[in-house]
DSSP file (Angstrom, degrees, kcal/mol; ACC not computed):
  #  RESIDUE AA STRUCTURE BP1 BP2  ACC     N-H-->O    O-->H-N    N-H-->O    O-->H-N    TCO  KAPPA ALPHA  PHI   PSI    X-CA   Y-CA   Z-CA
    1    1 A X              0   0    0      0, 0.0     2,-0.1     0, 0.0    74,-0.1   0.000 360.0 360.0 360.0 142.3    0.0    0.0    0.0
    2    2 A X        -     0   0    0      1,-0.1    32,-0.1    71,-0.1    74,-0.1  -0.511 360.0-153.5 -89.4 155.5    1.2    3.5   -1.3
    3    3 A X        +     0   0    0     30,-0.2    71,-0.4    -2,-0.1    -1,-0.1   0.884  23.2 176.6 -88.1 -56.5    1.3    6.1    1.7
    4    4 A X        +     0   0    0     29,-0.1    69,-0.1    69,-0.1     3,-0.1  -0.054  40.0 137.7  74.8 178.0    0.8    9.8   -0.1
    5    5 A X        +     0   0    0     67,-1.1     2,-0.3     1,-0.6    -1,-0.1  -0.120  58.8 101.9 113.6 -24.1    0.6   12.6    1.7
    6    6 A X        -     0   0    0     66,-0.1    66,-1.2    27,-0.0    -1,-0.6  -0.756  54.7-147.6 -96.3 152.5    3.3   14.3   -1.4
    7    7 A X  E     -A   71   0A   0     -2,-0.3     2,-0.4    64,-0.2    64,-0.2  -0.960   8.6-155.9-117.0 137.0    2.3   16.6   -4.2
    8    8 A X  E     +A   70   0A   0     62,-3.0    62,-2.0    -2,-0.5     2,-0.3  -0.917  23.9 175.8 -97.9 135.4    3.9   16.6   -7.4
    9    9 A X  E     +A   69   0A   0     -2,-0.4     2,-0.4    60,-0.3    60,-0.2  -0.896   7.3 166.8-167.4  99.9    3.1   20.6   -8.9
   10   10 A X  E     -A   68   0A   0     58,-1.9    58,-2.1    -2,-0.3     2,-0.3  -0.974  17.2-168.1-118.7 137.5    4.8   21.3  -12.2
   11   11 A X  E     +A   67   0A   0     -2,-0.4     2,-0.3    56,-0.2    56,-0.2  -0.981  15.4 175.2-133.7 162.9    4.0   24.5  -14.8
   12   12 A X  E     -A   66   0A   0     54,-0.7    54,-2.2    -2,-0.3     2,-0.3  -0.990  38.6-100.7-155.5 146.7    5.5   24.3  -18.1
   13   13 A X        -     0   0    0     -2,-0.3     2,-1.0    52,-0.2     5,-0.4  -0.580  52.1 -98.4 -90.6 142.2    5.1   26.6  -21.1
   14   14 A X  S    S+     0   0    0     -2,-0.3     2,-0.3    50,-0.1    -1,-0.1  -0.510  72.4 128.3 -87.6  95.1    2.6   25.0  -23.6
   15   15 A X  S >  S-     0   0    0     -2,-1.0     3,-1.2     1,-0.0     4,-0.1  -0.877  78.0-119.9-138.1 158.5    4.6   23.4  -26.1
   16   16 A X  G >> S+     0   0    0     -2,-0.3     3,-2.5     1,-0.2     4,-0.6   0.823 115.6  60.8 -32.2 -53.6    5.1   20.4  -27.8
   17   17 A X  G >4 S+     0   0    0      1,-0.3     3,-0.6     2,-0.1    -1,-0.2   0.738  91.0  61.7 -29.1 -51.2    8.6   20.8  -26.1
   18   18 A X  G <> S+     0   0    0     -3,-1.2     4,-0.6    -5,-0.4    -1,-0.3   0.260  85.1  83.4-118.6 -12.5    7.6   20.7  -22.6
   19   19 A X  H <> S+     0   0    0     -3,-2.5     4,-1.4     1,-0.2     3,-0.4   0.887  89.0  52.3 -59.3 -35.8    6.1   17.0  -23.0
   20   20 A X  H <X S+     0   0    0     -4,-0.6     4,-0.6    -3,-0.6    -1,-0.2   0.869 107.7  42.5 -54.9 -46.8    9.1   15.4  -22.5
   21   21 A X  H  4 S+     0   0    0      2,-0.2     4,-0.3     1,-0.2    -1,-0.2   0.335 110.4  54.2 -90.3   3.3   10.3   16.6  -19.8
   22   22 A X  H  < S+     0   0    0     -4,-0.6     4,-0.5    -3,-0.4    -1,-0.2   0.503 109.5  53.7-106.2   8.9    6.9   16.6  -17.6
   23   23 A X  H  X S+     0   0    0     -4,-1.4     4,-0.7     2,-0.1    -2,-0.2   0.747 112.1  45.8 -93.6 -12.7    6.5   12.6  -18.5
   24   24 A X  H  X S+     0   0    0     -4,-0.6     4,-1.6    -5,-0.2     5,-0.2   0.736 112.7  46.0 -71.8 -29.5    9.9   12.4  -17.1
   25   25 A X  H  > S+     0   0    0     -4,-0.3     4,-0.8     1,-0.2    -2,-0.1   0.669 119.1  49.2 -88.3 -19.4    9.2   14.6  -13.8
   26   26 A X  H  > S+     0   0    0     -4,-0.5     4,-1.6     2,-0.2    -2,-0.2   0.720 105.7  52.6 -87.1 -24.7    6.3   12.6  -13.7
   27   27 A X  H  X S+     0   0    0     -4,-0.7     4,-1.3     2,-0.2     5,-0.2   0.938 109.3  48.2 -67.5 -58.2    7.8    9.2  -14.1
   28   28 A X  H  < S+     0   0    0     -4,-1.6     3,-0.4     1,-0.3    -2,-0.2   0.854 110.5  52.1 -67.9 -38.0   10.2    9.6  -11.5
   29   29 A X  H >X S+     0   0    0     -4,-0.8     3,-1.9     1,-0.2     4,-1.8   0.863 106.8  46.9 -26.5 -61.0    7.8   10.8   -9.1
   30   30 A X  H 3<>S+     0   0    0     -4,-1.6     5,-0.7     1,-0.3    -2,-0.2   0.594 113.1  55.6 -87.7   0.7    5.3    8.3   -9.2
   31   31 A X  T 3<5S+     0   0    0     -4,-1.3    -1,-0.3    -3,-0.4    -2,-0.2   0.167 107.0  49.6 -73.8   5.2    8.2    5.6   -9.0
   32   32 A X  T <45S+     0   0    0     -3,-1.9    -2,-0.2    -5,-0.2    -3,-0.1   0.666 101.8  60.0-123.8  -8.0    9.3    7.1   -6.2
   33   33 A X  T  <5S-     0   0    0     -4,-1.8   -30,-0.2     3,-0.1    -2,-0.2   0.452 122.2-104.4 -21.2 -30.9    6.0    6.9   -4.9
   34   34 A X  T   5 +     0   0    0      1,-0.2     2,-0.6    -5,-0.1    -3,-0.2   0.940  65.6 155.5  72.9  38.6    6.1    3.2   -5.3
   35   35 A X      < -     0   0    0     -5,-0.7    -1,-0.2    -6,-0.1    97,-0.1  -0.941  51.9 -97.3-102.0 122.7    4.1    2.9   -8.2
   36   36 A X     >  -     0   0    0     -2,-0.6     4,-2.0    95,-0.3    -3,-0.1  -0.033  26.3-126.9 -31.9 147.2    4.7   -0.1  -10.2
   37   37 A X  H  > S+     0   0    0      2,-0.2     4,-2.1     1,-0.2    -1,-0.1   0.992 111.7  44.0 -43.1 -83.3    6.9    0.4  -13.2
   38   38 A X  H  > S+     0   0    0      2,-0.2     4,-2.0     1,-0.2    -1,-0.2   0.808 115.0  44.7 -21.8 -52.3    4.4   -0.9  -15.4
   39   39 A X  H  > S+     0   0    0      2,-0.2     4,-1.9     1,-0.1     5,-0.2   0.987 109.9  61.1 -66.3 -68.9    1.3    1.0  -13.9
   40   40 A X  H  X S+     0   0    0     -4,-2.0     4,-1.8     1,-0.2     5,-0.3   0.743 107.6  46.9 -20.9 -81.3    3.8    4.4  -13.9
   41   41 A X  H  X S+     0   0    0     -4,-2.1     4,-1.3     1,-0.3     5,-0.3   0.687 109.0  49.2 -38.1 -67.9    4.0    3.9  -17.8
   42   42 A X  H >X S+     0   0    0     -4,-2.0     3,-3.8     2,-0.2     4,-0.9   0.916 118.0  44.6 -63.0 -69.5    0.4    3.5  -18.4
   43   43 A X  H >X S+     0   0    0     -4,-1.9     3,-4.8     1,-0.3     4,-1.9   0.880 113.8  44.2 -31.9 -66.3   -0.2    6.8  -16.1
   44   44 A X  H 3X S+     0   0    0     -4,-1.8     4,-1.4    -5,-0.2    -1,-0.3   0.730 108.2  59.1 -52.1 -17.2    2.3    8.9  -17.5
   45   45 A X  H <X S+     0   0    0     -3,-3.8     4,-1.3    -4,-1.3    -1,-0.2   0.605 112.3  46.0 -90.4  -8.6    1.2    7.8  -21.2
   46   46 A X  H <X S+     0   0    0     -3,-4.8     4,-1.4    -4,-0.9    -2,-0.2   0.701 109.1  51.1-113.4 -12.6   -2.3    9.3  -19.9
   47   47 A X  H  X S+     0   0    0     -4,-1.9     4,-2.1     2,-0.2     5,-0.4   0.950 103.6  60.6 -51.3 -70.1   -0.8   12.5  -18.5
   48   48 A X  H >X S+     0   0    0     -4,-1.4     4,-2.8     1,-0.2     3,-1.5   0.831 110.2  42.0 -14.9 -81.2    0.9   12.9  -21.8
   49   49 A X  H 3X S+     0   0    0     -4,-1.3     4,-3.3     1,-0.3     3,-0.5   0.915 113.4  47.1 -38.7 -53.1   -2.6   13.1  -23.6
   50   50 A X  H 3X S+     0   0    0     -4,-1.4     4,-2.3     1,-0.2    -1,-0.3   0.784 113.9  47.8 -84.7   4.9   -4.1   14.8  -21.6
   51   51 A X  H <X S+     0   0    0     -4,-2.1     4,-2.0    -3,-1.5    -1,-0.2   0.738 112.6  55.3 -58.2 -39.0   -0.9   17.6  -21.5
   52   52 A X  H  X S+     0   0    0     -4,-2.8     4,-5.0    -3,-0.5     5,-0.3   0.972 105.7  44.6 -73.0 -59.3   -0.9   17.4  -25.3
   53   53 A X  H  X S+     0   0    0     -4,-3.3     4,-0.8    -5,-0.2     5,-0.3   0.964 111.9  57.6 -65.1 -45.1   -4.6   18.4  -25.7
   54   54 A X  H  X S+     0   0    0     -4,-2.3     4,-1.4    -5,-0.3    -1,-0.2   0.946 115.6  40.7 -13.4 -67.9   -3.7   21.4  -22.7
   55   55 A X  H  < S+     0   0    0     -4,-2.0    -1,-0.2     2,-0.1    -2,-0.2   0.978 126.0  29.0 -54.8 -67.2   -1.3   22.4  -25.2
   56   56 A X  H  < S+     0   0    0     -4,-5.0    -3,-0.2    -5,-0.1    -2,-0.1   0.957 115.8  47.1 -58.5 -75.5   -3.2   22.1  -28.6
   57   57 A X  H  < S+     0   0    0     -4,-0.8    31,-1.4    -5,-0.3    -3,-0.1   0.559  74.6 112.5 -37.6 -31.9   -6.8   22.6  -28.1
   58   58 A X  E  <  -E   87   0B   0     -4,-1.4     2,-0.2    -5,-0.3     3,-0.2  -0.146  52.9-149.1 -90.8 170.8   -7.1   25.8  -25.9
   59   59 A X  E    S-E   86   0B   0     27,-1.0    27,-1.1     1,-0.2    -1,-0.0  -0.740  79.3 -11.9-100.3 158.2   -8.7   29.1  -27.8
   60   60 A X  S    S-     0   0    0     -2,-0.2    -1,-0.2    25,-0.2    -2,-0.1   0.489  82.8-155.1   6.2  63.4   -7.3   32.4  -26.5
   61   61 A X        -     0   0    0     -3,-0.2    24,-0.3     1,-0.1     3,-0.1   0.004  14.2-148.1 -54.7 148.0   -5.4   31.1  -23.2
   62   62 A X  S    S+     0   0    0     22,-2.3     2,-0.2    59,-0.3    -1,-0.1   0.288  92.3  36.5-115.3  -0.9   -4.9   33.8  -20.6
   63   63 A X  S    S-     0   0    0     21,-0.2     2,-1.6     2,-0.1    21,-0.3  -0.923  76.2-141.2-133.2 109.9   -1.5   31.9  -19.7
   64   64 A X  S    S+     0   0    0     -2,-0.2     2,-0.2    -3,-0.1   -50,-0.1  -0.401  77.6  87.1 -91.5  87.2    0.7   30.4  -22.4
   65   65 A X        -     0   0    0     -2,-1.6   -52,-0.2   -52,-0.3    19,-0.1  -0.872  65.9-139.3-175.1 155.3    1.4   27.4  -19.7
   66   66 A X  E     -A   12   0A   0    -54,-2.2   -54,-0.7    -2,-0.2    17,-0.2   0.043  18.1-150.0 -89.5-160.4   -0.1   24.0  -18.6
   67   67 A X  E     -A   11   0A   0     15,-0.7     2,-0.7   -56,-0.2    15,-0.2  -0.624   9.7-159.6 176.3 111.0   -0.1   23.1  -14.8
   68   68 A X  E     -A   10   0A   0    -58,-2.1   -58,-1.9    13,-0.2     2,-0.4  -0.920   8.0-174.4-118.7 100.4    0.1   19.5  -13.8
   69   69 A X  E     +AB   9  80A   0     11,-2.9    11,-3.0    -2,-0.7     2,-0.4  -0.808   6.0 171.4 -81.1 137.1   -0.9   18.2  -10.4
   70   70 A X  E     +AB   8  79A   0    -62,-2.0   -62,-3.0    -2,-0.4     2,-0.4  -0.971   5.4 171.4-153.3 124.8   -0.5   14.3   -8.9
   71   71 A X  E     -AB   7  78A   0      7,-0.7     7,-3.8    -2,-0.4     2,-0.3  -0.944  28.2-133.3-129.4 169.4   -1.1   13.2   -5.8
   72   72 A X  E     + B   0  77A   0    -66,-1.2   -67,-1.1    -2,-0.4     2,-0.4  -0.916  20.1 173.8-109.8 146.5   -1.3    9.8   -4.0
   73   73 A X  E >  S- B   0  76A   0      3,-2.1     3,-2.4    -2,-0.3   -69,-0.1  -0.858  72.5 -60.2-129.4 145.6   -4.6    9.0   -1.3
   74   74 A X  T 3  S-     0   0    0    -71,-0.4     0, 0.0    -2,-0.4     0, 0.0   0.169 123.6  -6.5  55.3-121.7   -3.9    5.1   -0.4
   75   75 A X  T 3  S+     0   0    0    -74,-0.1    56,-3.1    -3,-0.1    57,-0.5  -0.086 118.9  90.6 -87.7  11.3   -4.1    3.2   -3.5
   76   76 A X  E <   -BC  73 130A   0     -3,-2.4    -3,-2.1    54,-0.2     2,-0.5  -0.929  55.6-156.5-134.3 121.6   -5.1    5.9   -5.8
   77   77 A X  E     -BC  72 129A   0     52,-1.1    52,-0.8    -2,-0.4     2,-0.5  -0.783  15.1-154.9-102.1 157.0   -3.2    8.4   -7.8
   78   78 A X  E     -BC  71 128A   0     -7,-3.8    -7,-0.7    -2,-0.5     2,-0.5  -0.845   9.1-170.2-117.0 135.3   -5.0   11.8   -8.8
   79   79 A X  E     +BC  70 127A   0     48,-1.1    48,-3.7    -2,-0.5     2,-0.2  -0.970   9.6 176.4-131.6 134.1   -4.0   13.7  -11.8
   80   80 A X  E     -BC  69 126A   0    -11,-3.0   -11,-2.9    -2,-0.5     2,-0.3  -0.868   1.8-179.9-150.4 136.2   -5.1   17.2  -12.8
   81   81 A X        -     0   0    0     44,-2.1     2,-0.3   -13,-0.2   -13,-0.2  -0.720  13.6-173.1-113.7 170.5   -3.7   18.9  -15.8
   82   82 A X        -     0   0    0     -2,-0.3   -15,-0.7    42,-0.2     2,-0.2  -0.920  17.1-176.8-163.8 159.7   -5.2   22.5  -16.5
   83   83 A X        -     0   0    0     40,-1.3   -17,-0.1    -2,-0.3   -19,-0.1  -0.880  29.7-127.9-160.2 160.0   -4.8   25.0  -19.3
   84   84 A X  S    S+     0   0    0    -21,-0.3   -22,-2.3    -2,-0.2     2,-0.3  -0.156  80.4  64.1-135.9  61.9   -6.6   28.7  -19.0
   85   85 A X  S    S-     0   0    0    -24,-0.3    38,-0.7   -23,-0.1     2,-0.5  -0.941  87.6 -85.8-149.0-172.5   -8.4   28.7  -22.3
   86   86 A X  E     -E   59   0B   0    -27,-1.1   -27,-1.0    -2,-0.3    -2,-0.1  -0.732  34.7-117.5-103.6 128.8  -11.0   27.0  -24.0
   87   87 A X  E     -E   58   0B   0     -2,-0.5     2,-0.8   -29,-0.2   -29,-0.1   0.292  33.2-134.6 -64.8 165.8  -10.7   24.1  -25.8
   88   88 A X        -     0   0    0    -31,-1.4     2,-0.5   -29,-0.0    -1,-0.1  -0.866  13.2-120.2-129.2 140.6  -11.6   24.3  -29.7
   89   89 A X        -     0   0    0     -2,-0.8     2,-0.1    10,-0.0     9,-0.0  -0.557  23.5-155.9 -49.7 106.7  -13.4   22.4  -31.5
   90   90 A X        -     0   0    0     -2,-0.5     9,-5.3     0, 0.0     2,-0.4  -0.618   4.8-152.1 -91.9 145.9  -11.5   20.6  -34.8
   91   91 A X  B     -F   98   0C   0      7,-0.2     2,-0.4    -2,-0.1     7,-0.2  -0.823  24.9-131.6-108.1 161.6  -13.6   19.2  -38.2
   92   92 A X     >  -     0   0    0      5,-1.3     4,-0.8    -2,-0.4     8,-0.1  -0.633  19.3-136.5-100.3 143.3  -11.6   16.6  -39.5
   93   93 A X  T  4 S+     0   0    0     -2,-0.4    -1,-0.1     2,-0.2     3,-0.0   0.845 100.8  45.5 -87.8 -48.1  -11.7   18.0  -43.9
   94   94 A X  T  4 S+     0   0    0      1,-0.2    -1,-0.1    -3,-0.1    -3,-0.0   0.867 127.7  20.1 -88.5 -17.0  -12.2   14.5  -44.9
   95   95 A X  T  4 S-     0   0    0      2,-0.1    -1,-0.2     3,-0.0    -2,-0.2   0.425  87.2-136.9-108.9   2.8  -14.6   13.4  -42.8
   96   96 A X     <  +     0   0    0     -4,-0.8     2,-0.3     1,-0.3    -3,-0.1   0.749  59.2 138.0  50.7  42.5  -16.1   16.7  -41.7
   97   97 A X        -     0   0    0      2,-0.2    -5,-1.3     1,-0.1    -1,-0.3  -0.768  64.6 -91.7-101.5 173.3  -16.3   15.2  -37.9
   98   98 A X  B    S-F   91   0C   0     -2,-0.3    -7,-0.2    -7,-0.2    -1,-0.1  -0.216  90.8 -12.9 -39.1 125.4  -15.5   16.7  -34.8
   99   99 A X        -     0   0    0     -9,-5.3    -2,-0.2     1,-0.1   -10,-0.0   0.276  51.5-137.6  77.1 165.2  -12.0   16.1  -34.0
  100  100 A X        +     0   0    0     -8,-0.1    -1,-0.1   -10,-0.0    -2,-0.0   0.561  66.2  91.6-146.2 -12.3   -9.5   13.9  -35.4
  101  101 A X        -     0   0    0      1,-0.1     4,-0.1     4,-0.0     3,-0.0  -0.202  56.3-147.3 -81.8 150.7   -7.6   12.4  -32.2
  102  102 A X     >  +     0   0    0      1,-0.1     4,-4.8     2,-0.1     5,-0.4   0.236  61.2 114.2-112.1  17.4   -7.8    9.5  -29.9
  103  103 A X  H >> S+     0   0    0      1,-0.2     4,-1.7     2,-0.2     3,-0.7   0.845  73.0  41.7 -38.9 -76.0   -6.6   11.0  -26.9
  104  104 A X  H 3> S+     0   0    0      1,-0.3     4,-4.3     2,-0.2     5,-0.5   0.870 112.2  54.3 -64.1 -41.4   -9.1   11.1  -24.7
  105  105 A X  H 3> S+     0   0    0      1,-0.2     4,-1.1     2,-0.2    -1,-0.3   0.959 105.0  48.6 -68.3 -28.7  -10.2    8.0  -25.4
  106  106 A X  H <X S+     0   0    0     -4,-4.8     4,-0.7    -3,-0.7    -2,-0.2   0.832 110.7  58.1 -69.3 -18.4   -7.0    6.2  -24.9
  107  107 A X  H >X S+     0   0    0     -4,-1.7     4,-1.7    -5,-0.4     3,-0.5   0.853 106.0  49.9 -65.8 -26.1   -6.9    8.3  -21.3
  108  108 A X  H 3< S+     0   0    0     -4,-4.3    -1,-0.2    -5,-0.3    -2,-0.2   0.657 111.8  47.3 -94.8  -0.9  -10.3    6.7  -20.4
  109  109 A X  H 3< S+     0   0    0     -4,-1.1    -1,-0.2    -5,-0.5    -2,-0.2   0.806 117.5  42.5 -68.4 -24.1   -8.8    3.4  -21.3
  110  110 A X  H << S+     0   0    0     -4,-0.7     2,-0.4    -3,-0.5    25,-0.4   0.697 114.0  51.0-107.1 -34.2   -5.8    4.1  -19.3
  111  111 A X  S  < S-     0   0    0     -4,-1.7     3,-0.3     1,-0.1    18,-0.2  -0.731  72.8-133.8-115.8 165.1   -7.4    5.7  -16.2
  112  112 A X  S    S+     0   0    0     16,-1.3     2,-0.2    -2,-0.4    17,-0.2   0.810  92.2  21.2 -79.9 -44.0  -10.4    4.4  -13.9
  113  113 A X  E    S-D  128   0A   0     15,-1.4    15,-1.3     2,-0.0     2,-0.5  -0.658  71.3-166.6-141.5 101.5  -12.1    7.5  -13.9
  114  114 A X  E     -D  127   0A   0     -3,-0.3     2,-0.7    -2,-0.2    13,-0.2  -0.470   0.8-163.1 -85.5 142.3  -12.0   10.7  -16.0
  115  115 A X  E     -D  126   0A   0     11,-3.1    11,-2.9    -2,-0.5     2,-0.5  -0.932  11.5-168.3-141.1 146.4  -13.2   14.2  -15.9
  116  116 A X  E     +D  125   0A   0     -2,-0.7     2,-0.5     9,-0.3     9,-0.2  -0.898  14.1 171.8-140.9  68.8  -13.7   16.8  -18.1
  117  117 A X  E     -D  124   0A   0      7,-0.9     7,-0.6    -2,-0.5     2,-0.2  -0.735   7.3-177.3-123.5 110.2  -14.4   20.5  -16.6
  118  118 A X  E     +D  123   0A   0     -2,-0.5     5,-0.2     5,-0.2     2,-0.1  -0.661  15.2 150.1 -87.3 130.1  -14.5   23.7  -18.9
  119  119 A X        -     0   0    0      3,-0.8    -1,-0.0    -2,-0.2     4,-0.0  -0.493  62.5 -76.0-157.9-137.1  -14.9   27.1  -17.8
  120  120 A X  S    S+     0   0    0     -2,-0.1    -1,-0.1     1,-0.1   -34,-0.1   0.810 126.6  43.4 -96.6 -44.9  -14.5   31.2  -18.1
  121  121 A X  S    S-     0   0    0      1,-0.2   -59,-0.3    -3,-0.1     2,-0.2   0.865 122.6 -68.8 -68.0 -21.3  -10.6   30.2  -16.8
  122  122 A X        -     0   0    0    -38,-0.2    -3,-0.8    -5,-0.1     2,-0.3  -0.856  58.3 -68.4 157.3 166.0   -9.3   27.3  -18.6
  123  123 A X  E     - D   0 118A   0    -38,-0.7   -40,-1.3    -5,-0.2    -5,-0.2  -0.567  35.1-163.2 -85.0 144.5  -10.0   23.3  -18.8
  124  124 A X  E     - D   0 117A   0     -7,-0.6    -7,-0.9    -2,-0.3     2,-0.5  -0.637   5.4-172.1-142.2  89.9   -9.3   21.3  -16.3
  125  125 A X  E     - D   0 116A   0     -9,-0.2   -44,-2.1    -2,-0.2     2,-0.3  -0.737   8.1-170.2-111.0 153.6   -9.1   17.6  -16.9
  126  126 A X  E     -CD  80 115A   0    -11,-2.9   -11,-3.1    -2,-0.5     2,-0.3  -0.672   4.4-178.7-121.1 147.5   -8.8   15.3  -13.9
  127  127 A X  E     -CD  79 114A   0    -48,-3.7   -48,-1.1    -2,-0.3     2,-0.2  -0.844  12.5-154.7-154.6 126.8   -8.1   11.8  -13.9
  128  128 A X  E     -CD  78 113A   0    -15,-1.3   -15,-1.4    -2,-0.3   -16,-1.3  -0.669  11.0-174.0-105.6 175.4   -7.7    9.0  -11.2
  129  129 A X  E     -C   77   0A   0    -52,-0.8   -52,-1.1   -18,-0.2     2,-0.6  -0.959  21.8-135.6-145.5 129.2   -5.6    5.7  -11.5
  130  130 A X  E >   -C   76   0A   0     -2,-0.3     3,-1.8     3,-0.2   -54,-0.2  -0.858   6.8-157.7-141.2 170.4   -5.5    3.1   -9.3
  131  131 A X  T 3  S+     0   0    0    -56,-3.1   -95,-0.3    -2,-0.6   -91,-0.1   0.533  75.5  76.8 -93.8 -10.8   -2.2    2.1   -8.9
  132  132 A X  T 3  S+     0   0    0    -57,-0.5     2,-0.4     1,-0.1    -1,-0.3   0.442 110.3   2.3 -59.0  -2.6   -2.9   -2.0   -7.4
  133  133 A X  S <  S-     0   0    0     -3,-1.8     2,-0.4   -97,-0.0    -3,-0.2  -0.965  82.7 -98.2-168.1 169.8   -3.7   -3.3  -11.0
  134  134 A X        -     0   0    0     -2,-0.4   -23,-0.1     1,-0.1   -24,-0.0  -0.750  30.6-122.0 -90.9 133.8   -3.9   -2.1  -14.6
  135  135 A X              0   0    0     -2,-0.4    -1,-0.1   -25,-0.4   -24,-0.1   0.613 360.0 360.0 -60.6  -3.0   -7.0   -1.3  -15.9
  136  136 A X              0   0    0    -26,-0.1    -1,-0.3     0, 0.0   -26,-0.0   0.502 360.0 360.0 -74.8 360.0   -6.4   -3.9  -18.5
């Protein structure tokens, strides 16, 4: 059983750039948590999305930087990434849908629970894990 009680707090200027180095500040943190290797990967591969859409998506951002929180309660890790605009919608040209990505859905494969919240400051999506098996 994991203990918690630490916060992980990273901001990072919203680029493409800046992915590398918060799935690495994030890796090594939740392994030093005592999160399984495996399980770590899975997370950090669902921080990544939801860092990337922070970065792409938002319309007139009132900060140009993301802001990545993780904590541990028990057995459960908490992620919240935040961005301070609003996301925009993409049509896809060849298929004229909404979107063209599978981020989010591979984060709600990857995490137990996701959430979603849009508002006058910025997006804020939250995601829990928990960190005794893989959700596969």
């Amino acid at each position: 059983m994991m203990q918690g009680g630490r916060e992980l707090e990273v901001s990072a200027r919203a680029s493409p750039a800046s992915l590398r180095p918060l799935r690495e500040v994030a890796a090594g943190w939740l392994l030093a948590e005592g999160v399984d290797a495996d399980r770590c990967d899975e997370i950090v591969l669902a921080l990544s999305e939801a860092a990337a859409n922070a970065i792409e998506h938002p319309r007139e951002p009132q900060r140009p930087t993301v802001e990545i929180r993780m904590w541990v309660d028990a057995d459960v890790v908490h992620v919240q990434v935040v961005d301070s605009g609003r996301w925009r919608e993409r049509v896809d040209g060849q298929t004229g849908t909404i979107g063209r990505g599978r981020g989010l859905m591979l984060l709600r494969s990857l995490a137990d629970d996701v959430r979603i919240r849009r508002g006058p400051s910025g997006t804020t999506v939250e995601f829990v894990c928990d960190v005794r098996a893989s959700p596969a």
